[in-house]
N, C-alpha and C positions, 0 to 999 in steps of 0.2 A: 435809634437812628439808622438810616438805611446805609450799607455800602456802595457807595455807584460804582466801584470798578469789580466787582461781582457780580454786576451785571451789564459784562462791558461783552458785545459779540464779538465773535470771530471775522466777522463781515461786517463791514460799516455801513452805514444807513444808504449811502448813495448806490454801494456798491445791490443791496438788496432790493433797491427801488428798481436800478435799469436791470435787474433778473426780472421783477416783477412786470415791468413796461412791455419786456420781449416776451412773457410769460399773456399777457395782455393781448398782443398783437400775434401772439402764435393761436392762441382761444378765438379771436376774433377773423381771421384768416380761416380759420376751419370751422365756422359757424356764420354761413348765409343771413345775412337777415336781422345781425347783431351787429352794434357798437361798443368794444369792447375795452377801459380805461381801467390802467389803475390809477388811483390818486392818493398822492404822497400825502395830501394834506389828513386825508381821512383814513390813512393806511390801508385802504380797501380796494377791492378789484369791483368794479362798475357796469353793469351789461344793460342796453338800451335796447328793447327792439325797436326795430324798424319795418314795420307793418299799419297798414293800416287797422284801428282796430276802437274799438268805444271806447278803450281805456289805453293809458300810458304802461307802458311793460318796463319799469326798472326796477335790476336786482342789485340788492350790495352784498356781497361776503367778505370775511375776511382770508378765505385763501382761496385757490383758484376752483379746488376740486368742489368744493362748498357752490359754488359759482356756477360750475357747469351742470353740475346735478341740479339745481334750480333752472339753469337755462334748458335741460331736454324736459321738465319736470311742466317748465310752460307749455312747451313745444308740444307734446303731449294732448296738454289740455287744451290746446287750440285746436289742433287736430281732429281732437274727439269733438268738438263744439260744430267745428267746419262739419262735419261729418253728418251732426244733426240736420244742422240746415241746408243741406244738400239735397 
């Protein structure tokens, strides 16, 4: 049988979510171009681009740095594609 107070944090759930909200809105404030959410329901940080493009651009991570390295990771590769058809 599991212990649940061995696995009680130090930081309460709410209090980890609005780090995560301001963590959110500080990635999304220094990235143009991005809609940038966490959602408490899915424990995960959200990034939508907002471009026009053939396809819908959403990533999920579960922590932020997971999240931005996928978001310049796109960036990237649009770049390089823009570039082609140039």
């Amino acid at each position: 049988m599991l212990d649940f107070k061995s696995f009680a944090p130090e930081e309460t759930i709410a209090q980890v979510d609005q780090a995560n909200r301001e963590i959110a809105h500080t990635i999304q404030a220094r990235s143009p171009g991005w809609v940038v959410l966490w959602s408490v329901w899915r424990r995960r940080f959200s990034a939508f681009g907002c471009w026009t493009s053939a396809q819908s651009v959403i990533i999920d991570a579960v922590d932020a740095e997971e999240l931005i390295r996928e978001m310049q990771s796109i960036m990237v590769e649009n770049w390089h594609q823009s570039e082609r058809h140039a």
